[in-house]
N, C-alpha and C positions, 0 to 999 in steps of 0.2 A: 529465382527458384533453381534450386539444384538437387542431383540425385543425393538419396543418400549415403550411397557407397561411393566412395572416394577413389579412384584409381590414380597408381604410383607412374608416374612418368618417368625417364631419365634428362637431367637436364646437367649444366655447366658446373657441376661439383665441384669440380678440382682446379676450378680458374681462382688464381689470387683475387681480394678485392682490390677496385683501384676507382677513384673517385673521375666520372666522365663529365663532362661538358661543356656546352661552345663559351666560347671566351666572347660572343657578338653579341651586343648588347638585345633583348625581346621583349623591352619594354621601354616607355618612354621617357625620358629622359627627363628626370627630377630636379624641382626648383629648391635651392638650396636656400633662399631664405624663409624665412619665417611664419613672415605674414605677406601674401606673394599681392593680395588684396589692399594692404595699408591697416594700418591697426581698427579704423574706424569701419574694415568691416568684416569682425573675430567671425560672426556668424558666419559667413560667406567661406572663409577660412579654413573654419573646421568642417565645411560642408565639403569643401573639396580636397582637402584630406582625407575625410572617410571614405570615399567617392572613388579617391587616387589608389587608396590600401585596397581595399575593393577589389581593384583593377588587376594589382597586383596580384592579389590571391587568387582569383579567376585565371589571370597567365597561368600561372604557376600550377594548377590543376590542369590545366589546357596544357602542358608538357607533361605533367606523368601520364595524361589520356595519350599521347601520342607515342608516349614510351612503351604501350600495350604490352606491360610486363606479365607474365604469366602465374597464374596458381596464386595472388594474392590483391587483393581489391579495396581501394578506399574512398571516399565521398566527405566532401565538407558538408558538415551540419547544415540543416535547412535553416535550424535557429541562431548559430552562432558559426560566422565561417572561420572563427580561429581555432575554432574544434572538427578535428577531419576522424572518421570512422572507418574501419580498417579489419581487415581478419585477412588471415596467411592460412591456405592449406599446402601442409609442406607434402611434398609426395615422393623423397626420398631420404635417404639419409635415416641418422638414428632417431631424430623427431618424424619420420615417415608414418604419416595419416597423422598429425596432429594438426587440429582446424584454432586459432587461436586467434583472441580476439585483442585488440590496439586501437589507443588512443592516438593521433599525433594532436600534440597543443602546440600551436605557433603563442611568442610572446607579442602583446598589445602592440609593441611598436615594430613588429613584422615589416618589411623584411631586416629592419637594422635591430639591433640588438643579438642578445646572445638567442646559443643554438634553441630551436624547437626541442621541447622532449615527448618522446617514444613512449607511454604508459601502457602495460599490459592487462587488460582485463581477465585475461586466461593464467591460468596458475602456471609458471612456466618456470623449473626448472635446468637455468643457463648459464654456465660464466658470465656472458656478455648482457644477462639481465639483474640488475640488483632482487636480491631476494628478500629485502625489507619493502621497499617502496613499487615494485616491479617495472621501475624504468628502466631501459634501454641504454647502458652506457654509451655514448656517441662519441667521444672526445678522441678513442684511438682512431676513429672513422674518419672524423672532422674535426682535429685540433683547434681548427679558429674556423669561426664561424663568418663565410663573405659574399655579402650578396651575388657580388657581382658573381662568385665562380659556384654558390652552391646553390641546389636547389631542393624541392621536398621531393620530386621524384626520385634521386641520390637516395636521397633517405629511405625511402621504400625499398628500393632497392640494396640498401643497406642492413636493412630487417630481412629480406629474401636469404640474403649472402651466408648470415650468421646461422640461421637455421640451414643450410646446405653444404655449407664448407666447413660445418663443426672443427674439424683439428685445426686449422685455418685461425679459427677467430678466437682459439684459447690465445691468441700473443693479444688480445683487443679486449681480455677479461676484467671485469670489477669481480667479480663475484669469487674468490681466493676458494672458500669453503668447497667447490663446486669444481675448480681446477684440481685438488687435491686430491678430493674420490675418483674423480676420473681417470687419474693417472696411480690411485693406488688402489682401487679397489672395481674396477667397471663394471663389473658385475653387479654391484649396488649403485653405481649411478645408471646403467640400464636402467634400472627396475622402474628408479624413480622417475623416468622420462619415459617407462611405459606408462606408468600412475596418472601422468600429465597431459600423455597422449589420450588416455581412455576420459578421464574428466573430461577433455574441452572435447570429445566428442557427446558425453551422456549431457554435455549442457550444450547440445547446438542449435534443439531447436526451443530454447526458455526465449518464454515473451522479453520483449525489449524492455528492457531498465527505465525506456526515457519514451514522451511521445513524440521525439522528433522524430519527423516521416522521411527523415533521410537514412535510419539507425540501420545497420544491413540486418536483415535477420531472414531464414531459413523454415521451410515448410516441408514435411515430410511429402515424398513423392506418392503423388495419386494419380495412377492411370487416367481416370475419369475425368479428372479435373485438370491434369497438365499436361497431356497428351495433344489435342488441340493446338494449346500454347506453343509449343516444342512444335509441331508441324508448322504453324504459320511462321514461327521466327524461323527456320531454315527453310519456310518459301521467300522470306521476304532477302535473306543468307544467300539467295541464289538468283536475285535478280540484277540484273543489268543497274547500275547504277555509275555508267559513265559518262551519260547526259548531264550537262553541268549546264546551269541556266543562272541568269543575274549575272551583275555583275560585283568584281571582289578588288578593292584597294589596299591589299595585303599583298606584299611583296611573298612567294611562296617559302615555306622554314620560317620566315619570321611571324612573331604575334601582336605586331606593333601595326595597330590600325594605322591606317593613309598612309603607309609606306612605300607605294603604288603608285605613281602617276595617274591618274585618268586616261581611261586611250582617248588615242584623237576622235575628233569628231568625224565622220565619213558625209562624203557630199551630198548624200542622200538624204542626211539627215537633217541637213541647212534648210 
């Protein structure tokens, strides 16, 4: 639930992009053959395949969660986790108040194969988005796609960049028709990235397209009703929560369970 007036922040405009991440492996460590089971047991096999991909996909949310990137938000589908749901409020620059909505589709055999694609569900007037298909060119971003060094928080943050550093991402354009008016006419590509801004706001609060309960979607602010809400989440915002209980076999930064030794045992406990 959020207000429905938007407010413009300042943030890192005028930083180049530059693709970030640890070269340390945060996950574990993949069996290269085939059938790791023996053929005689496929079932077992593809169970722990799916199992494995899974895992993967979970890490890999579990670092954009930690990346707690600002003003844009995404979630893996509750039905399908190769489909992640996403909306960008940009809150400066020439798309400033445009709230826009994004698919990311990871490919089946995630994390290997080629890149993920970026699909827009907001009508979004951009060099760096195809205006037939409304994907996200990514290739001047991430020319090759590599497990080991890229990940989908990159990518989010890659959608952030484009929408902030506008001049910036005309070198990273598909969309020619859009590099053109901008540079010969701006006055008419304004207009048209007001047109885009005002849409994907008069469609913020349309019911979900789909019943997945993971889908984001937005409800106009009611005193009455979200006032409460808003009080307890910045009581719960303000409590002490540096009592840490249990215990945790995660090496700390890394996301690779049993990384951790066991602490020893204390004599007390013999």
């Amino acid at each position: 639930m959020l207000h429905a007036t938007i407010r413009s922040t300042k943030g890192d405009s005028n930083e180049p992009f530059t693709r970030q991440g640890s070269l340390r492996r945060v996950l574990p460590s993949e069996h290269n053959k085939e059938n790791i089971f023996g053929r005689q047991n496929e079932d077992i096999n593809m169970f722990y395949k799916i199992v494995h991909q899974e895992y993967i996909i979970l890490a890999e949310y579990k670092m954009l969660v930690s990346e707690n990137l600002k003003g844009i938000y995404v979630i893996p589908s509750k039905e399908n986790s190769f489909v992640w749901f996403g909306v960008i409020f940009v809150r400066s620059g020439l798309y400033e108040d445009g709230v826009f909505r994004f698919n990311i589709i990871l490919p089946e055999s995630f994390p290997d194969g080629e890149h993920p694609k970026v699909i827009f569900q907001s009508e979004v007037y951009h060099p760096v988005i195809n205006q037939d298909t409304n994907e996200l060119y990514l290739l001047n971003g991430f020319p090759v796609w590599n497990k080991g060094e890229q990940h989908i928080w990159q990518i989010v943050k890659y959608i952030y960049w484009n929408f902030h550093n506008f001049d910036a991402s005309l070198a990273h354009s598909t969309n020619e028709d859009a590099v053109d008016l901008y540079r010969n006419n701006i006055e008419a590509y304004t207009e048209k990235v007001k047109q885009c801004v005002k849409l994907s706001q008069d469609h913020l609060y349309d019911p979900a397209p789909t019943t997945d309960k993971h889908y984001i979607v937005f409800e106009k602010y009611v005193p009455e009703v979200h006032d409460p809400v808003r009080a307890e989440m910045i009581s719960q915002g303000n409590e002490d929560h540096s009592t840490v209980t249990g215990h945790s076999w995660v090496t700390p930064g890394s996301f690779k369970p049993l990384s951790r030794a066991p602490s020893p045992t204390f004599e007390s406990e013999t």
